[in-house]
Structures are given as C-alpha cells and as structure tokens.
N, C-alpha and C positions, 0 to 999 in steps of 0.2 A: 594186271595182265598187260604185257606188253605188244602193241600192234605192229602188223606187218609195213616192212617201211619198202621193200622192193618187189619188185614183179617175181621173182624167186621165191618171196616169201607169202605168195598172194596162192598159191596151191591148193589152199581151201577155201577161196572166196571170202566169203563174210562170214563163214563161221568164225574167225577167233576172237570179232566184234561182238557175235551175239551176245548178251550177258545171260549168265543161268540162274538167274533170279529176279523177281520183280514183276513187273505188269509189263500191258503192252505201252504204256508210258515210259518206263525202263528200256523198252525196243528203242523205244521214237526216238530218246534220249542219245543211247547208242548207236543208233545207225547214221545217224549226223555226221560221225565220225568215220565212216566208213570208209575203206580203200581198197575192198574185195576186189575190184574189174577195176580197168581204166576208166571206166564209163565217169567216173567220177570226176577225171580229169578234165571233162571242158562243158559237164553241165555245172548248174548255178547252184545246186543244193542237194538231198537227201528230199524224198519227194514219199513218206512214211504212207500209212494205210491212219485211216481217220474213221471215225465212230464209236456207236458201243465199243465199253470193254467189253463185255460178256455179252455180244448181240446174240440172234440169232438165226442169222444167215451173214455169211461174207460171200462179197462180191469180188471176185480179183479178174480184172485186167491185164493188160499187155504191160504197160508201162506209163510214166507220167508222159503229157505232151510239153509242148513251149511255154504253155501260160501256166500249168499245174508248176514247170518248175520254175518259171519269175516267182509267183506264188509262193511254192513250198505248201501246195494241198494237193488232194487228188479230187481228178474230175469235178474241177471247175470252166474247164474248157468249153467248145460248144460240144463236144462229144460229150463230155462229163454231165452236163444240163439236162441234154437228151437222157440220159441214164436216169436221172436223179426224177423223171418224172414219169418214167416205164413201170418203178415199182410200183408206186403208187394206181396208175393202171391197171395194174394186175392184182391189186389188192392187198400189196405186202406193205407193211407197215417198216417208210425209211428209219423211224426211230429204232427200228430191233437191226439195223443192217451196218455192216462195217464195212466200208468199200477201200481197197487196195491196190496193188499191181504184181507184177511177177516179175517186176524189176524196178526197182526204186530211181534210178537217175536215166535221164532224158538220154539218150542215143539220138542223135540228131546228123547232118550232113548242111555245113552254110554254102548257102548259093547266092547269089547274085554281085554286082562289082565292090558292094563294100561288104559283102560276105555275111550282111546282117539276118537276111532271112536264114530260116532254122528248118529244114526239113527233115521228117520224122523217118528214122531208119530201124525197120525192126529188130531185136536184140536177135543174138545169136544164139546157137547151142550152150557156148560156154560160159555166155552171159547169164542166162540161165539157170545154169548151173552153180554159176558163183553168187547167184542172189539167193538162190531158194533157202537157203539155211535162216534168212528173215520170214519169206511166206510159211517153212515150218513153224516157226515161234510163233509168228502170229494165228495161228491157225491151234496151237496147242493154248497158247492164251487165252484167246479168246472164245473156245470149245465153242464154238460156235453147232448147232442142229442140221445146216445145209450149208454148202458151199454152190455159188455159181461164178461158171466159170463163162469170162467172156472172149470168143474168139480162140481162133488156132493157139496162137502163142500161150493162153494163160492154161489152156485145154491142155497143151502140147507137158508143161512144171509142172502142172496135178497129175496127168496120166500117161504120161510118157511120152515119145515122140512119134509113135504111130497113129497118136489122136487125131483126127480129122473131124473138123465142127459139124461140116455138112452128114455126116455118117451119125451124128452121137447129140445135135439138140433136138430139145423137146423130152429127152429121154433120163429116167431118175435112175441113175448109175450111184456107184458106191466108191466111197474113197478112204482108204483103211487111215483111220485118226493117226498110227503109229508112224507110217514113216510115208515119204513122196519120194520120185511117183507112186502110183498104184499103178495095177495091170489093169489098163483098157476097159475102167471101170466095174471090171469083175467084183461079185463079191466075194473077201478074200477067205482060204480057207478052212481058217483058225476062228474060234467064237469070238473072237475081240471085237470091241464095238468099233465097227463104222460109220463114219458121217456117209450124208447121201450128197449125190452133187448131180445139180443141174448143168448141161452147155447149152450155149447161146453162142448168136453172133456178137461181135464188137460193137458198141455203139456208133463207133465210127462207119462202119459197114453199111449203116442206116442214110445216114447223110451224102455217104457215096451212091447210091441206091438210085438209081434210072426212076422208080415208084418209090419215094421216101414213105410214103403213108401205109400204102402194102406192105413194106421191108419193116415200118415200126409196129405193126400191128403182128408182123412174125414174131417180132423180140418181145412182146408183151405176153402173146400165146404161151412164148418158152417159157416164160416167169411166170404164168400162172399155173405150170406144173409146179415149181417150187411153190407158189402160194395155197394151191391145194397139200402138201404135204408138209405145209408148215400148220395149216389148219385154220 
C-alpha cells in the first residue's frame, strides 16, 4: 500500500495508514509512519495508545503533551500521573485499562527567545478528523466493555461536536461500537451492541483547578460510574 506523500493526497487523514489486519500492535507499528495531518510535521514522534490489548475499559484523551511526545508514551506527563492514579481511586483496576488520545502527535506552539518552550495548542476540527480513523481501530481492537472519555476534545471524536463535558460527565451514555461519532450518546436505534461511555474532565483540568483536591475528587466520582458498571 502506497502512502500519501502530499497534502492533496492527505484527504483521508490516517485512514490509508491504518493496516486491516493484525492487533493493536500492528496500529503502533503503523501509525509511526503516519502523515495523515501536518501535525506530524514539527512534533518528535507518533505518540500510540498503550495497555491491554483486550482491556476493558479505554481511556482516551485529547492528545499527547511535551514530555508524552520526548517520550513516545501516553500520559506520563504530570497530567498523565494524575490519571494514572484517579482509577485506582475509583476502584478500576489500571491492568484491565488502555489509555489513548484523540490525536496521536503533539500540536504545540514555541515560545520564548530561543523558541525552546513548547506550548500546548488544542487540535482542531480537522485534526480530528484526520486522526480518528486510528481511535476507530483501536477501539475495534481492543473491544474494549467502556470507553471514558476525557474532556471536551476527546468527548467532542466519540460524540460529535455538540458534546459538551459539562452537560454529559458522570453520565453512562452509549457509543455504537460500529462507527464514530455517535449521536450525543444516544442509544442508537438498531439492536447492534453498543459500548457504554463515561465523560469526565481532563486531567489537566484538575491541576488547573483554583480546589485541586475538590476538582480530583470530581474526576474520581466520574470514574466511579464506570467502576460501578464495569462491576
């Protein structure tokens, strides 16, 4: 299969990278290679979803930060820390969980005189768009039992662009396994099985947070809907 080499031929984002076969190791593999968005162009790597293959529950995100993509892991940042010790709070068990993003490479803006710092610029509508053909795969790979979603933007690639966090966590919405978006977490309505999805805030959202202790103690409540319905 041959990849896209220009911005003309970039029309379907990362679909002609996805491979239609193999695991989500097969993704990781491929998506390294990726050149769906420009986004590729001035971060440092391919910034994949990590955990169980077959977990059950995936976590996705907005996107890598600075240190996820020095790295090349997700959420090892201090956002990522903070995540990584919410579930367990809430009683989910990190070994059954697959954590992600809703855009694989760093979107950033350099500031300062030698342009070294790296501030974080949220992805776009079309960024979005030309990722999600990996958060499908991974999402069919890994058939995952729940999806949480965290924040506007990763809310915004599961369920459209109407999704708004504040209106929709805490709440066990439905996300038809077949295709993304889904409609505003309706259940959809054909008998086809649907995953259930939790939203949350960001975990960055926490750190930002005037009451960090009050704001983490929110994000934990919202996961312990998922942890009730994971059982």
């Amino acid at each position: 299969m041959s990849a896209p080499t220009s911005p003309d031929d970039r029309q379907d984002g990362a679909l002609p990278y996805v491979p239609a076969r193999g695991g989500v190791a097969a993704l990781r593999r491929a998506a390294a290679d990726c050149r769906g968005c420009p986004l590729h162009e001035n971060a440092t790597q391919t910034v994949f979803g990590a955990g169980p293959a077959h977990a059950r529950t995936v976590v996705v995100g907005e996107q890598p930060g600075d240190q996820e993509d020095r790295e090349g892991e997700p959420y090892v940042g201090p956002a990522g820390r903070l995540l990584r010790k919410a579930p367990a709070d809430a009683a989910i068990d990190e070994d059954q969980v697959y954590f992600t993003n809703a855009v694989k490479h760093f979107k950033f803006a350099p500031v300062g005189e030698a342009r070294k710092r790296r501030i974080h610029k949220a992805p776009g509508l079309r960024e979005l768009a030309a990722c999600r053909p990996w958060l499908t795969a991974e999402l069919r790979r890994v058939d995952p039992e729940l999806v949480v979603a965290l924040g506007a933007t990763a809310g915004k690639s599961l369920l459209g662009n109407s999704f708004k966090v504040a209106e929709s966590r805490g709440a066990l919405l439905y996300l038809p396994g077949a295709e993304l978006p889904a409609t505003a977490g309706e259940k959809p309505d054909d008998d086809g099985e649907a995953r259930r999805l939790v939203a949350t805030v960001h975990p960055s959202a926490v750190l930002r947070s005037k009451d960090r202790a009050e704001a983490y103690q929110g994000l934990v409540s919202d996961l312990g809907v998922a942890a009730r319905f994971l059982g």
